[in-house]
VOGU-3710 file (C-alpha; in Angstrom, 3 decimals, decimal comma):
1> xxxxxxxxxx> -108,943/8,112/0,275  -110,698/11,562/-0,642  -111,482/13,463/-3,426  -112,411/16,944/-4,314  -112,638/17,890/-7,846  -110,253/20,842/-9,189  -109,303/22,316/-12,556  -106,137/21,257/-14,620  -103,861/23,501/-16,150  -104,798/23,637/-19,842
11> xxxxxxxxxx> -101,243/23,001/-21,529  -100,987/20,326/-19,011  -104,313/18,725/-19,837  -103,378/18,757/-23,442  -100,212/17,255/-23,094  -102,304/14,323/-20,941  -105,316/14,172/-23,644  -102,307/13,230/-26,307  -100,390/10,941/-24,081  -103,542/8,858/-23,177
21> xxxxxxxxxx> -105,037/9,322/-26,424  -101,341/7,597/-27,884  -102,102/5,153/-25,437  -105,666/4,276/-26,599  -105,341/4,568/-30,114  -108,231/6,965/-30,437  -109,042/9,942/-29,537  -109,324/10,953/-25,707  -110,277/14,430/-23,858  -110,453/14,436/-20,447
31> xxxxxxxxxx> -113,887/15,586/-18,830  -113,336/15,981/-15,061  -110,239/16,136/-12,675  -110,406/14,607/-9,045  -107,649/15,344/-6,742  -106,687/12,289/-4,475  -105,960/13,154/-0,815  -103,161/11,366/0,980  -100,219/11,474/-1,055  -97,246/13,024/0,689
41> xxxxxxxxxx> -94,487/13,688/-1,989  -96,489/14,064/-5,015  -100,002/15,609/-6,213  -102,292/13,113/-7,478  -105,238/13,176/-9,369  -107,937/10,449/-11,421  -108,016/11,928/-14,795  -112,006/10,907/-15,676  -112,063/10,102/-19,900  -115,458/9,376/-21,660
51> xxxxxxxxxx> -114,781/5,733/-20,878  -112,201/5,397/-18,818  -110,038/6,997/-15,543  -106,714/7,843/-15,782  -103,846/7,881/-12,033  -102,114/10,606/-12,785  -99,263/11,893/-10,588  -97,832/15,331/-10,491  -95,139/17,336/-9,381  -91,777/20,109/-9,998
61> xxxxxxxxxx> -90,601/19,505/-13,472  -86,887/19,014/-11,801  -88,016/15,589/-10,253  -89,119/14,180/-13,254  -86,413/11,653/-12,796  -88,465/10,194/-9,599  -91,535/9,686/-11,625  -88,972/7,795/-14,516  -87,526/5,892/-12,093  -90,994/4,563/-10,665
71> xxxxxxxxxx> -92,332/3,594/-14,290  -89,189/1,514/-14,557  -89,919/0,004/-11,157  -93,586/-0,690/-12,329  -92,617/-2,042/-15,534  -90,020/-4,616/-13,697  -93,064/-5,823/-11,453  -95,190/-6,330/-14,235  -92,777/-8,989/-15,650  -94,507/-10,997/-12,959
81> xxxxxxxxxx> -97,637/-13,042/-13,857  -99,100/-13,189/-10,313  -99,360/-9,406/-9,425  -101,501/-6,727/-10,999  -99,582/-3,685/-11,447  -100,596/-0,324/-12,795  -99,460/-0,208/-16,323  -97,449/2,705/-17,260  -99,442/4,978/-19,849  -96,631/8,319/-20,109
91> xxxxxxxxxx> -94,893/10,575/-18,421  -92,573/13,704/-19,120  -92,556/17,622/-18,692  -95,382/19,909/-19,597  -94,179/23,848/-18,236  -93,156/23,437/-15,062  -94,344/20,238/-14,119  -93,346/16,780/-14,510  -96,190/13,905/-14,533  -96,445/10,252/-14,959
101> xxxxxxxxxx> -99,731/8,726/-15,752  -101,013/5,463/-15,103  -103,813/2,793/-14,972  -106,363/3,416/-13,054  -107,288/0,431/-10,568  -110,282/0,177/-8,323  -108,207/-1,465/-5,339  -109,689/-2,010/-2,005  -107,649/-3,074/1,152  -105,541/-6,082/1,884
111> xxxxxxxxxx> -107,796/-6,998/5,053  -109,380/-10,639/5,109  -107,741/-14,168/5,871  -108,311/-15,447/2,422  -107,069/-12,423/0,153  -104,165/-12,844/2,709  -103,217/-16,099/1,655  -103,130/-15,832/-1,971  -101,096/-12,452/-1,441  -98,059/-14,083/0,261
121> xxxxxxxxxx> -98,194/-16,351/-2,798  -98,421/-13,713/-5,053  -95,528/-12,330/-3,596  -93,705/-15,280/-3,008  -93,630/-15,515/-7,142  -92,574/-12,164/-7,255  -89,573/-13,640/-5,040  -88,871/-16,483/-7,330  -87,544/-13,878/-10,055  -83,946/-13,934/-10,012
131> xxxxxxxxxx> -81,148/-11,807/-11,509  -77,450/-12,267/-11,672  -76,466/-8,835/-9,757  -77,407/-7,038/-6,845  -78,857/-3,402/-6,794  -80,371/-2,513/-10,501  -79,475/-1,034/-13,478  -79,969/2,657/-12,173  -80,490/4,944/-9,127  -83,723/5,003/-8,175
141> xxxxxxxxxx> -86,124/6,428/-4,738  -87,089/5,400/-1,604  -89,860/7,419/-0,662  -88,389/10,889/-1,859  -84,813/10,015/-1,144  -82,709/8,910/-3,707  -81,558/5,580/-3,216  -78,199/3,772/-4,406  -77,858/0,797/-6,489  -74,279/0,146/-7,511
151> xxxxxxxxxx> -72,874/-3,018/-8,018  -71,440/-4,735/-5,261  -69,409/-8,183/-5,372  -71,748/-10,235/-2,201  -75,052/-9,062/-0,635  -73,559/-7,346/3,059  -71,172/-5,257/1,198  -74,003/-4,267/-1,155  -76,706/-3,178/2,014  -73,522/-1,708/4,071
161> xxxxxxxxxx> -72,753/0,473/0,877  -75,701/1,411/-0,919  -78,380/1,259/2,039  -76,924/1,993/5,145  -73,984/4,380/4,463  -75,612/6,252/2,128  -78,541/7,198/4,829  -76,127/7,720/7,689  -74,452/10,328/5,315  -77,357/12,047/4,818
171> xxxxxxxxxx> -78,389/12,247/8,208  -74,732/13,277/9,110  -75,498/16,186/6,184  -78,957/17,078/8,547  -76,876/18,192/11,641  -77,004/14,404/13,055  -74,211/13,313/14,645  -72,544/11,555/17,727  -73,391/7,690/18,833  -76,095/6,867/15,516
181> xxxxxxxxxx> -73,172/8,003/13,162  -70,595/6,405/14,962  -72,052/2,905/15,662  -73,659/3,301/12,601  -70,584/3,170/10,492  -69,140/0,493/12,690  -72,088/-1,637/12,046  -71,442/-1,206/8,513  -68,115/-1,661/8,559  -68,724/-5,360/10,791
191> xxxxxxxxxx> -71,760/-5,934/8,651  -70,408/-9,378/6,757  -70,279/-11,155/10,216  -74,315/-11,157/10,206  -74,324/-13,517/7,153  -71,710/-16,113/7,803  -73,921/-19,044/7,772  -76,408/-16,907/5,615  -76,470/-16,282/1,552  -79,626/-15,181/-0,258
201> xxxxxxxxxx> -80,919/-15,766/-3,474  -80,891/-12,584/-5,571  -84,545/-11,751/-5,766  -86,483/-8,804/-7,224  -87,953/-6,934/-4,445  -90,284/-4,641/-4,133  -88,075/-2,557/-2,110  -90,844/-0,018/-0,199  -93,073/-2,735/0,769  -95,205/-1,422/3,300
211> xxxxxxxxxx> -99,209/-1,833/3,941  -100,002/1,642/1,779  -98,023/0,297/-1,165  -99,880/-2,633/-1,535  -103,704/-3,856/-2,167  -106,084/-5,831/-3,722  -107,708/-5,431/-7,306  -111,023/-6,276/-8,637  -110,558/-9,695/-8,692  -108,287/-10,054/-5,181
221> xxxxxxxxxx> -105,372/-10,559/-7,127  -102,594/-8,602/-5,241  -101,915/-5,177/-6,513  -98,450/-3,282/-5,727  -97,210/0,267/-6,772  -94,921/2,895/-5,681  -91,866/0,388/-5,903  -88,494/1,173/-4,782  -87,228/-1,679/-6,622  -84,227/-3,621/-6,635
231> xxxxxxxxxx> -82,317/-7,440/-7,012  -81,666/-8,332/-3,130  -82,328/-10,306/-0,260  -86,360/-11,387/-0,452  -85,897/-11,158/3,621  -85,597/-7,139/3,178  -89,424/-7,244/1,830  -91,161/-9,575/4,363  -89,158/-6,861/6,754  -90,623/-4,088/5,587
241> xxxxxxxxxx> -93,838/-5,980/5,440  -93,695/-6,189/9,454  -92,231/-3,060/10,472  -95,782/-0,678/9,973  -97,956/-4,056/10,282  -101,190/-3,407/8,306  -101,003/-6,708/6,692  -103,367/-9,329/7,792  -101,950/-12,302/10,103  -102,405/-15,073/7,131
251> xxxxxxxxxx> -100,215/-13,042/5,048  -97,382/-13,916/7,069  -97,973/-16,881/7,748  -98,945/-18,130/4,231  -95,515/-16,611/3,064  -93,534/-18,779/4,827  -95,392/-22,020/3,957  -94,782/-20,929/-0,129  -90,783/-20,338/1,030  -89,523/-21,047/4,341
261> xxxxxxxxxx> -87,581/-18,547/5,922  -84,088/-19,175/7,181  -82,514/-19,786/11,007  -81,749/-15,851/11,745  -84,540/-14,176/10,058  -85,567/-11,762/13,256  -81,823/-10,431/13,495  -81,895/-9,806/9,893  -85,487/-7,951/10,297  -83,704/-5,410/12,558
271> xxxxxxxxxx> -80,974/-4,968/9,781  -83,488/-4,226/6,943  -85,993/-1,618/8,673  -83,373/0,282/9,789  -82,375/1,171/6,601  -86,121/2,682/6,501  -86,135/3,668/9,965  -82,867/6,010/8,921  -84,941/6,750/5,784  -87,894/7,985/8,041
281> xxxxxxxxxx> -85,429/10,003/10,595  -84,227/12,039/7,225  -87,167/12,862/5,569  -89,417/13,355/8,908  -86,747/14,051/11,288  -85,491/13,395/14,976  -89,126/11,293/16,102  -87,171/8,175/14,831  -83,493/9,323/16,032  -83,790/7,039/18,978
291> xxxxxxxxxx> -85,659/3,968/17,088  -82,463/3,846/15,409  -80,066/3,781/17,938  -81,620/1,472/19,496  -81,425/-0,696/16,537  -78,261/-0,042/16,160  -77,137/-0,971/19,339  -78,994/-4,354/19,142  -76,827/-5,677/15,774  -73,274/-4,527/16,976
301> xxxxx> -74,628/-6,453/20,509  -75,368/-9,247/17,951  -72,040/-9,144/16,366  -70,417/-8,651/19,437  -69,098/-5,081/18,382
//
């Protein structure tokens, strides 16, 4: 991660000096910006206080809804005792630009044997959290893409509906079309014989869990953020979790010793990440058209088309 330091609007840093300054009970100005390199859909920059640093994210006032949604995400992963989560400090609209600031964490990566051990477990907790409805209470993103969270009556309905249809509309709306639409929607459609002998617990999930979403904090406690997050099947995170790699070996392995996984789990690890494998072909375009087709074509060979 890279830095460079750079001015801040001064409306903008005003708005920022209040928010944190709400936040801390006293009086705050910040003394130095630093922007962070890396970030693909938003600007973001470590706001540097007398005491303290500031995460703050920027970008177009109009998507202010993305940076709501993700302090709602935040704040639902913070309900769980095991993780460290940046807490949510403000966000809102100053001019033309829409920010959300957070705690700062010094994080370093999820690398070594050991920190991947009590990670799994960490998430594992996370896991345990249950609700009583699939999807949550309101639209949120995956990635920059909005993602769809309606209520559904049983979990294949719910990922046919609100996951896959959704992203083989919008790549339909992109100029894609032919055999990925096609068997797409037919997978959908035949999507309920993948779980006959399968029924998850509702779980709260991450929902965008891969490698660069997640870390370690000071004390090797496991440290998530950017959360796309939803009530679902747990399996759709420990996809995710394998479909970029990144995390170490133990990781896995621990995760399954804190909760077993279920007869069927590799079929269902297709199902998941292609949901973010279409995601990926719409935002970054035809490099993963064939990745999902492929995919594709190995469920409906599952299911027997």
């Amino acid at each position: 991660m890279s830095y460079s330091e750079i001015p801040l609007d001064s409306s903008l840093c005003q708005t920022l000096n209040e928010a944190i300054s709400q936040f801390s009970g006293s009086a705050c100005q910040i003394q130095q910006v630093a922007e962070v390199g890396g970030g693909s859909i938003s600007r973001s920059v470590i706001a540097q206080t007398a005491s303290e640093r500031w995460f703050v994210k920027l970008n177009s006032a109009d998507l202010l809804d993305m940076f709501e949604a993700e302090a709602d995400g935040l704040n639902a992963l913070g309900a769980c005792p095991a993780l460290r989560v940046p807490r949510v400090i403000a966000h809102g609209v100053s001019g033309r630009q829409a920010y959300l600031v957070l705690e700062h964490l010094n994080l370093q990566p999820l690398r070594e044997r050991n920190s991947g051990t009590s990670a799994a477990r960490a998430l594992a907790e996370l896991h345990r959290i249950e609700g009583d409805r699939l999807g949550w209470h309101r639209a949120n993103y995956i990635g920059s893409t909005p993602q769809h969270n309606g209520v559904e009556r049983t979990w294949p309905l719910f990922f046919a509906r609100q996951r896959l249809l959704p992203q083989l509309a919008l790549a339909r709306r992109k100029g894609y079309k032919g055999k990925l639409i096609a068997d797409g929607e037919r997978l959908a459609e035949k999507l309920p014989a993948l779980f006959v002998d399968y029924q998850p617990k509702i779980s709260l999930l991450h929902g965008d869990l891969w490698h660069g979403n997640a870390a370690l904090d000071e004390s090797g406690v496991l440290a998530l953020f950017d959360p796309a997050v939803y009530y679902g099947d747990r399996e759709a995170d420990l996809a995710m979790c394998e479909l970029f790699g990144g995390f170490p070996d133990s990781f896995y392995a621990a995760y399954r010793q804190a909760w077993p996984l279920a007869d069927g789990f590799e079929q269902r690890k297709t199902l998941y990440n292609l949901y973010h494998i279409l995601n990926h072909l719409n935002l970054f375009g035809s490099g993963y058209l064939h990745q999902a087709e492929r995919m594709v074509g190995t469920l409906l060979a599952e299911i027997g088309r």
